[in-house]
C-alpha positions, 0 to 999 in steps of 0.5 A: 326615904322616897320609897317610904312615902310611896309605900305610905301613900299606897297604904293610905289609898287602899285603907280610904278605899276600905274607909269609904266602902265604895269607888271615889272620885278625886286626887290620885283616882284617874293617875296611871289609868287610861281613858278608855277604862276611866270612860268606863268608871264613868259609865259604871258609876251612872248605872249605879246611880241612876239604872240604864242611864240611856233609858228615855223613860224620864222623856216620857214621864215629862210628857206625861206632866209630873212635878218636877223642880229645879235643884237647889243644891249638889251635895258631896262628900269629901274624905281624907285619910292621915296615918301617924304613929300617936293617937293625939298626933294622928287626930290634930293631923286629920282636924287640921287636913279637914280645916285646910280643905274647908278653907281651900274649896268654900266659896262665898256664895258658891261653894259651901264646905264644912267638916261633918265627921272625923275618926281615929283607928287603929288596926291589928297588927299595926303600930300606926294610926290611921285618921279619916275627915270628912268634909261636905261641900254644897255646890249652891244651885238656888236661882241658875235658871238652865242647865249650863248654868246649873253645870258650870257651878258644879264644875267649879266646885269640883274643880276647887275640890280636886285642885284642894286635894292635889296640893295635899302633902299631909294625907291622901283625899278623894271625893265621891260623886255629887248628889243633886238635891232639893232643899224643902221637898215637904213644900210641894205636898199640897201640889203632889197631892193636888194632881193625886186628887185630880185623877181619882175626881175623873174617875169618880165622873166618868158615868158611863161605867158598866154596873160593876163598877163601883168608883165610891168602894176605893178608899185611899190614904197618904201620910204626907211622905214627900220623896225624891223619884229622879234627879237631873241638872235638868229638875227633881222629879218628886214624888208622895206616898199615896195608896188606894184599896177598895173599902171593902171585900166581897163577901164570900159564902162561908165553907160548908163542912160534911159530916162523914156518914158511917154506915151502921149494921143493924143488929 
């Protein structure tokens, strides 16, 4: 019987696995492996989340003064997996795992949680049935005024998560890595805009520019698309479409084409 539940329990790990299409953080994910190779995870994940994560061009950029804002939240997704051998068993059994976790990681105030999605599959080969639940939960950010601040909530909110899915008997649950975000990015358009003017008005007053330098020939154009550049405990580097080109090409002399001449032999 023991032996039974240990086989289910590794089914159910490589087909999240296979569910989530990408490594996940949460029960079940650092047991039996060391703390080297866990450090490494860690080092691996940031890289692909972030580029090279000791690069200091992010120093530099605040430096050079860009608009940057505090985070308002920390998204994450929460997913778990329950394996039954009836259809309608095995999605009353992922629904109720999915209103567990809400109840057990939500926190007034601090921790939002709510259930976004759930499914139920059935693979070849296989009389099981396999249900997957996934939960979002929101680490609220809005007013912590400085990074420890900011990073003492997230960690609380992990902790609640990891914690809901040790205690876990009824399906296996992981969690992927937070996703640091602002709540209205479109409310900074007119700023981002702003500093975009800003640099075309210095060009457009430099006056000592050589002849062929013509500053009204640029023309330049936005449609308003507010993104995010970089995220940070620290702030959200934000960013608008904005692109120039000159307003017109110069005009090329039109391709002049010789008629081949033949000589004739007179007669």
């Amino acid at each position: 019987m023991q032996s039974k539940r240990i086989l289910s329990t590794l089914m159910l790990l490589g087909l999240l696995t296979w569910f989530t299409g990408c490594p996940q953080q949460g029960s079940g994910s650092r047991r039996g492996a060391s703390g080297e190779q866990a450090q490494s995870d860690v080092w691996s994940s940031a890289r692909r989340g972030s580029g090279d994560v000791l690069s200091a061009a992010d120093f530099e950029s605040d430096l050079h003064g860009r608009v940057s804002v505090a985070p308002d939240r920390a998204l994450v997704r929460v997913r778990g997996l329950v394996m039954n051998t009836d259809r309608m068993a095995t999605s009353a059994d992922a629904a109720s795992l999915g209103e567990a976790l809400v109840a057990e990681i939500a926190e007034q105030g601090v921790c939002e949680a709510r259930v976004v999605d759930h499914a139920t599959v059935s693979f070849s080969g296989s009389e099981d049935w396999h249900g997957s639940v996934s939960v979002r939960v929101d680490a609220l950010l809005t007013g912590l005024e400085d990074v420890d601040a900011r990073a003492e909530r997230l960690e609380h909110c992990l902790a609640r998560i990891d914690a809901a899915a040790d205690r876990r008997e009824d399906g296996v649950v992981r969690r992927g890595a937070p996703l640091l975000t602002v709540d209205q990015p479109e409310a900074y358009r007119a700023e981002l805009l702003t500093r975009a003017f800003r640099d075309l008005r210095a060009v457009a007053a430099t006056t000592d520019t050589p002849p062929q330098f013509t500053a009204e020939a640029t023309r330049c154009t936005s449609a308003g698309h507010v993104v995010i550049r970089s995220r940070s405990l620290t702030g959200i580097v934000l960013g608008v479409d904005f692109s120039c080109q000159p307003s017109f090409a110069p005009a090329m002399p039109a391709p002049t084409l010789e008629r081949p001449t033949r000589e004739l032999d007179s007669l």
